[in-house]
C-alpha positions as CSV (number, residue, x, y, z in Angstrom):
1,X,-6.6,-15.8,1.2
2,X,-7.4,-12.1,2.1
3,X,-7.9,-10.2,-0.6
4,X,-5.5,-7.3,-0.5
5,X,-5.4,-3.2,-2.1
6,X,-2.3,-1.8,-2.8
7,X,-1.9,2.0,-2.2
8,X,0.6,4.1,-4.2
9,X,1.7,6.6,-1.7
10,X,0.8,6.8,2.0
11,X,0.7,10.2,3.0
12,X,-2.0,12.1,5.2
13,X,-4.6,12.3,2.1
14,X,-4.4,8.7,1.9
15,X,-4.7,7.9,5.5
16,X,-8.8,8.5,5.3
17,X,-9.1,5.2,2.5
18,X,-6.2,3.0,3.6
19,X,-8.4,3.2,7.3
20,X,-11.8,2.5,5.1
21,X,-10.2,-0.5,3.4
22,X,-8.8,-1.8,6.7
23,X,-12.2,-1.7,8.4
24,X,-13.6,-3.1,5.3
25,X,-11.7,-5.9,5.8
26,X,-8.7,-5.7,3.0
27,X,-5.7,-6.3,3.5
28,X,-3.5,-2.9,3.2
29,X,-0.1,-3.1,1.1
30,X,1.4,0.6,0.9
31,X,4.2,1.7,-1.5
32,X,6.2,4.8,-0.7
33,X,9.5,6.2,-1.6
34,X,9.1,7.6,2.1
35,X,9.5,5.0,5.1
36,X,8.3,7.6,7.5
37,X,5.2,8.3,5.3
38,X,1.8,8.3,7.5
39,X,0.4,6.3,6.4
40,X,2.6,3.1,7.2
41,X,1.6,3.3,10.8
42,X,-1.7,1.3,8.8
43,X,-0.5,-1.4,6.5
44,X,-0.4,-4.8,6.7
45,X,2.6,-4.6,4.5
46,X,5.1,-2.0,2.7
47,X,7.5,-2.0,0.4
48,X,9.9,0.9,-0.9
49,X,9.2,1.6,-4.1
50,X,7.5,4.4,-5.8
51,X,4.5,5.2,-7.9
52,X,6.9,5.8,-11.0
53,X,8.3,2.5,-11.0
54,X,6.2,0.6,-13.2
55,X,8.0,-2.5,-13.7
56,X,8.6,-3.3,-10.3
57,X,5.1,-2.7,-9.0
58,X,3.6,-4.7,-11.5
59,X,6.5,-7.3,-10.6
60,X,5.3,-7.1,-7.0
61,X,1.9,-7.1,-7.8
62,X,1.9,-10.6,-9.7
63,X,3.4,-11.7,-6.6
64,X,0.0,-11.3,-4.6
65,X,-1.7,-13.7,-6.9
């Protein structure tokens, strides 16, 4: 299994590490409130949810396993 890094937020000023990651071989998971963000042009994967929602990322997150 690929091991994966999950951005919070997608936006321009995250564009230069979620491309890093990529070529570095991860595989990109991006959360955003925003489905137009930047950013999502990038990901593997993205899901609608925001940085402030603790309980569901971490929820989400033990999904990956």
């Amino acid at each position: 299994m690929k091991k994966a890094l999950i951005f919070l937020g997608c936006s321009d000023l995250q564009i230069p590490a979620i491309k890093w990651a990529k070529e570095a071989g991860l595989s990109i998971i991006l959360c955003d409130v925003n489905p137009n963000s930047p950013g999502r042009a990038f990901a593997d994967e993205y899901i609608n949810i925001g940085g402030d929602e603790v309980e569901r990322l971490i929820k989400y997150a033990l999904t990956k396993k």
